[in-house]
N, C-alpha and C positions, 0 to 999 in steps of 0.2 A: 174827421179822420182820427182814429186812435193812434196814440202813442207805441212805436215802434219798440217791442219788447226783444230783448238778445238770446240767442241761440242759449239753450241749454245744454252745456258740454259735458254735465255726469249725467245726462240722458239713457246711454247704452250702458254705464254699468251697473243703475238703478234698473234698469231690464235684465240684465244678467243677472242680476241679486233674485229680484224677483220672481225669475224662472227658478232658479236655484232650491227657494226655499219652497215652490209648491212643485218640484222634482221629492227636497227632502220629505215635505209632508205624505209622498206617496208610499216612500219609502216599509221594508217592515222594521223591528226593532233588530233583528242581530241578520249577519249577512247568510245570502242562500249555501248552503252546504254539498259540494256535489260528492261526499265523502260517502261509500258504499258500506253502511253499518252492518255486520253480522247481527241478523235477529234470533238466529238457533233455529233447531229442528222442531217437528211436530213433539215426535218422543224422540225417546232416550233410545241411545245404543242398544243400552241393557238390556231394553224392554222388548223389539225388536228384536235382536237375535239371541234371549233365553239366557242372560249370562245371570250367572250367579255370582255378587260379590264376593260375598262369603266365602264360597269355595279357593282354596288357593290351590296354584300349580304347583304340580311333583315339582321337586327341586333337580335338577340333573346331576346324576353324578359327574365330578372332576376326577379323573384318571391323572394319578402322575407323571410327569412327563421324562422319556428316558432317552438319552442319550446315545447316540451313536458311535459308534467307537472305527473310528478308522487308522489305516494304517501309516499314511500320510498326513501332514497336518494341510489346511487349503489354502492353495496358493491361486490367484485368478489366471485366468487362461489369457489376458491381455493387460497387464497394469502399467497404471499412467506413468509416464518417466520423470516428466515436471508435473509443477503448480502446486496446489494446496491440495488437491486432491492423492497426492504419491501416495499416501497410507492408508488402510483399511478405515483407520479411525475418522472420526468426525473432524477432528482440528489435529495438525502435527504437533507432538510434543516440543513444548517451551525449552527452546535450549539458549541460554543467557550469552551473550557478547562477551567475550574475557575486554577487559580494560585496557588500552596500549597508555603505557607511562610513557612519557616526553622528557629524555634527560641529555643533557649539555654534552657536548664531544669537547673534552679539554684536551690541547694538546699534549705529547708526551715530553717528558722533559728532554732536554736539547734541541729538539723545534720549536722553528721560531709561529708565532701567530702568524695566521695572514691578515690580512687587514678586511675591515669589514664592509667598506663601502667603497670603491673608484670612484672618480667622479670620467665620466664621459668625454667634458668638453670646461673647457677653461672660462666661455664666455655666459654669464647667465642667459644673456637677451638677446638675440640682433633681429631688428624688422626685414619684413620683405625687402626687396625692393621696388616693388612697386606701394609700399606706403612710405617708403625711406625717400624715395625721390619725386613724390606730388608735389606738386606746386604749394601747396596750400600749408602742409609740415614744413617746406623749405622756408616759405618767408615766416613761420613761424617760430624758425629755429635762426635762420638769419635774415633778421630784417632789413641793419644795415647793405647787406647788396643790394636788397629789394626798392631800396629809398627812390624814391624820381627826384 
């Protein structure tokens, strides 16, 4: 009886390897293209419909352009009332924010100041009471009653 040989466990990726490279040997050298290349026409425009390079087009005369002259100047038949669009113009003209100065109101002489600050309430703190009278703050605060 021969000797009991172990499973080969890089089995499947030495099959996957080897698939692999006789996939890539079928391969071509650069990838298929399905890009639609313009290959041009049989002939030429020119040749085809008689053009002559050479020749150039009359130039067209430009007439000057004149001006109408009305008697009113034009005002639109419906204009916006708000937004950015209120004026004829592309962008409403920049009109700059005037500056507000911030200055002190001194009293006038013979008044007296007022004072600048009240205070509300006399006592900084007071808890609830429901944390003023837990048990737990109580024997903390007085232990001595709390003693057995």
């Amino acid at each position: 009886m021969a000797p009991h040989k172990p499973d080969d466990y890089n089995a499947p990726k030495i099959l996957a390897r080897k698939e692999l490279q006789y996939h890539l040997s079928k391969l071509q050298e650069t990838n298929f293209s399905q890009r639609v290349r313009p290959r041009g026409l049989f002939n030429k425009d020119q040749d085809v419909y008689d053009i002559n390079v050479d020749v150039k087009k009359p130039v067209k005369e430009v007439r000057p352009i004149t001006m109408a002259e009305h008697d009113k100047p034009f005002y639109p038949s419906k204009p916006p009332k708000v937004g950015i669009n209120k004026t004829l113009s592309v962008f409403p003209e920049y009109k700059e924010n005037p500056l507000k100065f911030c200055t002190r109101k001194r009293p006038v002489e013979g008044e007296e100041e007022k004072p600048c600050f009240k205070k509300t309430h006399n006592f900084k703190s007071r808890p609830s009471p429901s944390i003023q009278t837990n048990v737990r703050n109580l024997k903390a605060s007085f232990p001595s009653v709390f003693r057995k």
